[in-house]
FIVEXLUM-691290 format. One record per residue: residue number from 0; residue in one letter; chain; x, y, z of N, C-alpha, C, CB in turn. Coordinates in nm, 4 decimals. Atoms other than C-alpha are relative to their C-alpha. Glycine has a CB too. Layout:
<nodes>
(NUM "A" "A" (X Y Z) (X Y Z) (X Y Z) (X Y Z))
...
</nodes>
This chain:
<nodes>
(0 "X" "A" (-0.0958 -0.0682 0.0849) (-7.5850 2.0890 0.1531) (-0.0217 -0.0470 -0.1432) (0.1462 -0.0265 0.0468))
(1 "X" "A" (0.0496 -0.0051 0.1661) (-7.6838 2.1357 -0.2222) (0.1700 -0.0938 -0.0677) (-0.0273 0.2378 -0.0798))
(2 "X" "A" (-0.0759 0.0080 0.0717) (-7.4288 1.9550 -0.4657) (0.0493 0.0854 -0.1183) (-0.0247 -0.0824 -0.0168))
(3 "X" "A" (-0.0205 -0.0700 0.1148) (-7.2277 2.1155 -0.7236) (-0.0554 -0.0840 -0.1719) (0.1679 0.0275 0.0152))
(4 "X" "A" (0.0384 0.0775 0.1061) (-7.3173 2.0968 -1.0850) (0.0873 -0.0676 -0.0792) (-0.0631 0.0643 -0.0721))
(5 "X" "A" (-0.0651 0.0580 0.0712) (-7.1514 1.8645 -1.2744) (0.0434 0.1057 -0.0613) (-0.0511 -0.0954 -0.0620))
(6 "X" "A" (-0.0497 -0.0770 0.1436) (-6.9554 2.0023 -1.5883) (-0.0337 -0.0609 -0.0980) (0.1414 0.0203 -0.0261))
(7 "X" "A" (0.0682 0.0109 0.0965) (-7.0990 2.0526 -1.8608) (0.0128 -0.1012 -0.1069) (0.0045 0.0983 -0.0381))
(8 "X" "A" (-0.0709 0.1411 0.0641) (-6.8541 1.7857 -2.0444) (-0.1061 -0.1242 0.0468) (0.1825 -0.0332 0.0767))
(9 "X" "A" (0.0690 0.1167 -0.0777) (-7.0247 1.5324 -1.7943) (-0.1573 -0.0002 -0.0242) (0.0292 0.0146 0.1641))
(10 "X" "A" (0.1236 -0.0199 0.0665) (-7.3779 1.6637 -1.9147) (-0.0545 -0.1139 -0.0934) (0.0143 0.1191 -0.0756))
(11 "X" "A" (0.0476 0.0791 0.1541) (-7.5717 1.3618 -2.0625) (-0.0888 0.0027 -0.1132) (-0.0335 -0.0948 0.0154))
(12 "X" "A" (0.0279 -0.0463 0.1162) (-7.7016 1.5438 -2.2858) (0.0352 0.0328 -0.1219) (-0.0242 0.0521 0.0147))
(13 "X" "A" (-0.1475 -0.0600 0.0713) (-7.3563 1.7080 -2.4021) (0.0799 -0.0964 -0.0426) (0.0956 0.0829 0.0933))
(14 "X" "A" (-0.1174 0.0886 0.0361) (-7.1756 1.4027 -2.4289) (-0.0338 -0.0705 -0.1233) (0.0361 -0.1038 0.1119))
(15 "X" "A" (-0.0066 0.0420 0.1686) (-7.3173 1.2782 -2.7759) (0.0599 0.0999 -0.0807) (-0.1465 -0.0221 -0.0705))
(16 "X" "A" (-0.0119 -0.1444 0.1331) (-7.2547 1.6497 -2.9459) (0.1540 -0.0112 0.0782) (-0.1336 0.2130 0.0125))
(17 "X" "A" (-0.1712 0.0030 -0.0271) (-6.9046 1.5878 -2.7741) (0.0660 -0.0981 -0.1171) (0.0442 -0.0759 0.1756))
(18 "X" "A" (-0.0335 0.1373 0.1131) (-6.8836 1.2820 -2.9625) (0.0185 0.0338 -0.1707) (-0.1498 -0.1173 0.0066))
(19 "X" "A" (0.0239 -0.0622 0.1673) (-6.9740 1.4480 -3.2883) (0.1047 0.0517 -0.0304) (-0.1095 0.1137 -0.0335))
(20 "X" "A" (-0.1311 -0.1027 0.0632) (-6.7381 1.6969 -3.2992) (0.1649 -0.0477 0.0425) (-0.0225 0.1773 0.0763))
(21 "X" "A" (-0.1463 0.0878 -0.0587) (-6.4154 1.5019 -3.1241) (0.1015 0.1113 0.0077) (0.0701 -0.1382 -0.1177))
(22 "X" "A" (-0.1168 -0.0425 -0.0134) (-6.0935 1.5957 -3.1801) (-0.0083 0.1907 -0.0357) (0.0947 -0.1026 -0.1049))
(23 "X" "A" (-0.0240 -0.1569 0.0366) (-6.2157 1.9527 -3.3619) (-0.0611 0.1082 0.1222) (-0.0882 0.0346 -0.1579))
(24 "X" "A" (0.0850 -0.0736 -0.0622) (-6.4102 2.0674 -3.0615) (0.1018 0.1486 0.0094) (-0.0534 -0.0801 0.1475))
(25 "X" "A" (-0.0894 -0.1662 -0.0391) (-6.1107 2.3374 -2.9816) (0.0419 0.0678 -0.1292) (0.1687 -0.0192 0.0974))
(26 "X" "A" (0.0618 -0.0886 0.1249) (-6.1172 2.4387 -3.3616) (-0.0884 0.0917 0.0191) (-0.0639 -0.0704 -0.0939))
(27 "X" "A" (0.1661 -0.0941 0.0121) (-6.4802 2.5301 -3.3375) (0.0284 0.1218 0.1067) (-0.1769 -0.1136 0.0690))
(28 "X" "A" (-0.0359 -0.1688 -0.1588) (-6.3757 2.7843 -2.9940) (0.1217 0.0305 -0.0512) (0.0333 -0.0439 0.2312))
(29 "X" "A" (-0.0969 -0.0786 0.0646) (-6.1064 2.8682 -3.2025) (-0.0829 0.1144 -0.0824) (0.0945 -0.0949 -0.0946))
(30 "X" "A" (0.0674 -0.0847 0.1100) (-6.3111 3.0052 -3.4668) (-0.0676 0.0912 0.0061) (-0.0633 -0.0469 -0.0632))
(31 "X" "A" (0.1471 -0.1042 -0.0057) (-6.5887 3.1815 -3.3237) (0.0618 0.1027 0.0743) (-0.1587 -0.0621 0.0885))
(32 "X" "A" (-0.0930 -0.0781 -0.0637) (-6.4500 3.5136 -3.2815) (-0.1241 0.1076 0.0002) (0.1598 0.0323 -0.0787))
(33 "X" "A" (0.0776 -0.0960 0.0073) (-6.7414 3.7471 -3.3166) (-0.0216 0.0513 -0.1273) (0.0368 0.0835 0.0758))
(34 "X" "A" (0.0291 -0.0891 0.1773) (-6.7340 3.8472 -3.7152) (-0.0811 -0.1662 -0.0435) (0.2216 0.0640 -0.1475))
(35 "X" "A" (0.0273 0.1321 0.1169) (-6.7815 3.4378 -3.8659) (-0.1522 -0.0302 0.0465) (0.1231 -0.1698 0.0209))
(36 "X" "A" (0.1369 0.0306 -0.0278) (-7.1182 3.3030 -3.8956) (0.0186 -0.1774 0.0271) (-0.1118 0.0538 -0.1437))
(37 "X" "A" (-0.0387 0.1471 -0.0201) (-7.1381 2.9264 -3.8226) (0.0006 -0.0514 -0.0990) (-0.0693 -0.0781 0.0761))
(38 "X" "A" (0.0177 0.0547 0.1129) (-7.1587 2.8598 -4.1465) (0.1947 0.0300 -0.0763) (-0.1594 0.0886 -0.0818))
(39 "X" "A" (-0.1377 -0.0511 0.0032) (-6.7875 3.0593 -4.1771) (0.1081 -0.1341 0.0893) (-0.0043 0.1753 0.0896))
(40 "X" "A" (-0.0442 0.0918 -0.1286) (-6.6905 2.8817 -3.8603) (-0.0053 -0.1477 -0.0575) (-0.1135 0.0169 0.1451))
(41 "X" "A" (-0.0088 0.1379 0.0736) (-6.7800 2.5252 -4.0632) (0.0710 -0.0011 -0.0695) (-0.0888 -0.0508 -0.0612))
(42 "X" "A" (-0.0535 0.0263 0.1161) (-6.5814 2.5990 -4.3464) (0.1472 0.0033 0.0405) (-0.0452 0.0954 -0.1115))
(43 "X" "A" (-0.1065 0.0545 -0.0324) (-6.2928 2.6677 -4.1323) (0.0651 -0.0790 0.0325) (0.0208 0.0196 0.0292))
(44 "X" "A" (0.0506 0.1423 -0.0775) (-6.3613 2.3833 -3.9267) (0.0817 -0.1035 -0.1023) (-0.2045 -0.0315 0.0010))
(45 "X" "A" (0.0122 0.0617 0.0863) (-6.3435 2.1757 -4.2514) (0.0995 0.0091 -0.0341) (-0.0776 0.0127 -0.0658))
(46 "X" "A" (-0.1259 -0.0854 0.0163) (-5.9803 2.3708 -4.3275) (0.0926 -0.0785 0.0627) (-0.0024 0.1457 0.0606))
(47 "X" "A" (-0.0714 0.0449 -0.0789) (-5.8585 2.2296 -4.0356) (0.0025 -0.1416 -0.0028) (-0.0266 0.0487 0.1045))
(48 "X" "A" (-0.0099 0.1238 -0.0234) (-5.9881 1.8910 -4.0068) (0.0634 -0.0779 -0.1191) (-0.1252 -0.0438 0.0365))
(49 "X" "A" (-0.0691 0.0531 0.1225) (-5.8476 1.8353 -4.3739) (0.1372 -0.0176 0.0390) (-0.0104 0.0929 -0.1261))
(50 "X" "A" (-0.1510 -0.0047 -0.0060) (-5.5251 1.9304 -4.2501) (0.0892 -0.1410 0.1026) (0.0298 0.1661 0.0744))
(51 "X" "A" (0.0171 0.0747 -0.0958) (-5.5767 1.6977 -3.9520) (-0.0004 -0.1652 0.0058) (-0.0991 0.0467 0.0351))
(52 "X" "A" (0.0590 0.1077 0.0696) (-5.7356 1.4116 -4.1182) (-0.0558 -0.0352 0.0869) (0.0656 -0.0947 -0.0636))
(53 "X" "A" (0.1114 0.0568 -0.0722) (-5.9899 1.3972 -3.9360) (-0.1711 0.0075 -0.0456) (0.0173 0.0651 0.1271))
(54 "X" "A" (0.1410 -0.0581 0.0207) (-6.3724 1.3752 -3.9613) (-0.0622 0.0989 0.0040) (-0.0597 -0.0312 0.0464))
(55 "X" "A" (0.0816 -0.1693 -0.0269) (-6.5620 1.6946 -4.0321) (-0.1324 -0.0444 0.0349) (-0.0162 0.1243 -0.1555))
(56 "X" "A" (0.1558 0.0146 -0.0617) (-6.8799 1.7264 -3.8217) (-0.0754 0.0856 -0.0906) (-0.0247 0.0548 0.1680))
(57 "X" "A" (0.1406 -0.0747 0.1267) (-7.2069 1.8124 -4.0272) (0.0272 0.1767 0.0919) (-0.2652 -0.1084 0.0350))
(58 "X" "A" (0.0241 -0.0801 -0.0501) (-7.2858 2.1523 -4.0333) (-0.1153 0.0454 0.1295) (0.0015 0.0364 -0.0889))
(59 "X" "A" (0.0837 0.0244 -0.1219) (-7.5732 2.0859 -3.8002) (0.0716 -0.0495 0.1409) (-0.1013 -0.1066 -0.0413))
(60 "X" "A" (-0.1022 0.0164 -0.1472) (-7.3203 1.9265 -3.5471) (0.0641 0.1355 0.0483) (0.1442 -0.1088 -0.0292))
(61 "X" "A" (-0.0683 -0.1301 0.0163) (-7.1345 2.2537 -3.5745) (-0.0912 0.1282 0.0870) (0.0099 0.0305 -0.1765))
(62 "X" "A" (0.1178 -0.1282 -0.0285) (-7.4528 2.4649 -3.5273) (-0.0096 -0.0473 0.1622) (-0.1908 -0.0115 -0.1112))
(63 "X" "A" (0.0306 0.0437 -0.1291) (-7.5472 2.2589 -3.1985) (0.0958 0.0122 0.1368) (-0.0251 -0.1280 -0.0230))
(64 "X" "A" (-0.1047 -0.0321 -0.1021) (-7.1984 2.2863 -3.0738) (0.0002 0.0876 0.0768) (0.0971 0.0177 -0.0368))
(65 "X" "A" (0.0231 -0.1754 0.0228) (-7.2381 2.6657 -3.1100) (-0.0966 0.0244 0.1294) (-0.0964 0.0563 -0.1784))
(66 "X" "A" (0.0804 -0.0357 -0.0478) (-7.5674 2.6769 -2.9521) (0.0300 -0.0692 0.1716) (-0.1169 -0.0311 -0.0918))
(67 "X" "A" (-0.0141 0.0806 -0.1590) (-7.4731 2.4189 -2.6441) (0.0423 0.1317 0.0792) (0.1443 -0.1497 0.0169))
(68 "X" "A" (-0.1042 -0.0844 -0.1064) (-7.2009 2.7185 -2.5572) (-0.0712 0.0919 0.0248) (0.1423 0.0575 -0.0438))
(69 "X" "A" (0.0702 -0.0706 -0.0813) (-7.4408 2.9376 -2.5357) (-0.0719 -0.0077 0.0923) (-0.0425 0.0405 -0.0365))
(70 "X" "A" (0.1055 0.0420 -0.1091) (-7.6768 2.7723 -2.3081) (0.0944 0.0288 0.1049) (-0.0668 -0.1639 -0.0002))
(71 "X" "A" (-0.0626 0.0075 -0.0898) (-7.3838 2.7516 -2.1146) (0.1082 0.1702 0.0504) (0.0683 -0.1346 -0.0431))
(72 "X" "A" (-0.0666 -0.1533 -0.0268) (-7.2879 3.0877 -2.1366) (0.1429 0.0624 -0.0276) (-0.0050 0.0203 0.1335))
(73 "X" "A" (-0.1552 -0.0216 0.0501) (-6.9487 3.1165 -2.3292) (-0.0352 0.0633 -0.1447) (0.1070 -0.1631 -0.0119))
(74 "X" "A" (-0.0049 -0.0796 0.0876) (-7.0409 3.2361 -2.6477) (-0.1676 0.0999 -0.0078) (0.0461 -0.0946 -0.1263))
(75 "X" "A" (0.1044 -0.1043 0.0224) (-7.3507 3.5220 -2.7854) (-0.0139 -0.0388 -0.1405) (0.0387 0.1638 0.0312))
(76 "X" "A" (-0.0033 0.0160 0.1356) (-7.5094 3.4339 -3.0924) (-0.1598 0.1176 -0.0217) (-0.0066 -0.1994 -0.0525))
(77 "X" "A" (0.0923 -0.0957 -0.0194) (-7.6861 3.7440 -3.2450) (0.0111 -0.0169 -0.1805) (0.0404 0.1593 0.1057))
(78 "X" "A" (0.0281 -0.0027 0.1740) (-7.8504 3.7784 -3.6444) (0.0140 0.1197 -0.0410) (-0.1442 -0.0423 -0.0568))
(79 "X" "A" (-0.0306 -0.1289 0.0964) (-7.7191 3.9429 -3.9146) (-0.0539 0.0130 -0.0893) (0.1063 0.0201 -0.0494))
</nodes>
């Protein structure tokens, strides 16, 4: 009998870019609604974590976040 796959949280791959982004991770899946670009999506990001006082993740953390969810199949990232 095959095991299930971990979650993706538990991914040790995922768990540094978890680290990165912390407390804003549910910002960032706030944001991405289908119009913002990740670069939109950072600046809101940045909006929030001011408000927050928290650390803003680079825009490269941001981007990677982005891209993890797609691997994983939650968001679509298509060029404009």
């Amino acid at each position: 009998m095959s095991r299930p796959r971990p979650c993706a949280i538990q991914d040790k791959e995922v768990q540094p870019l978890f680290a990165k982004v912390g407390m804003l991770e549910g910002e960032i899946r706030n944001f991405i609604d289908g119009r913002r670009s990740v670069l939109e999506v950072r600046e809101a990001v940045a909006a929030e974590a001011a408000f927050m006082n928290a650390p803003l993740p680079s825009l490269q953390d941001i981007e990677a976040f982005i891209k993890m969810l797609k691997k994983f199949g939650y968001v679509k990232l298509v060029a404009r």
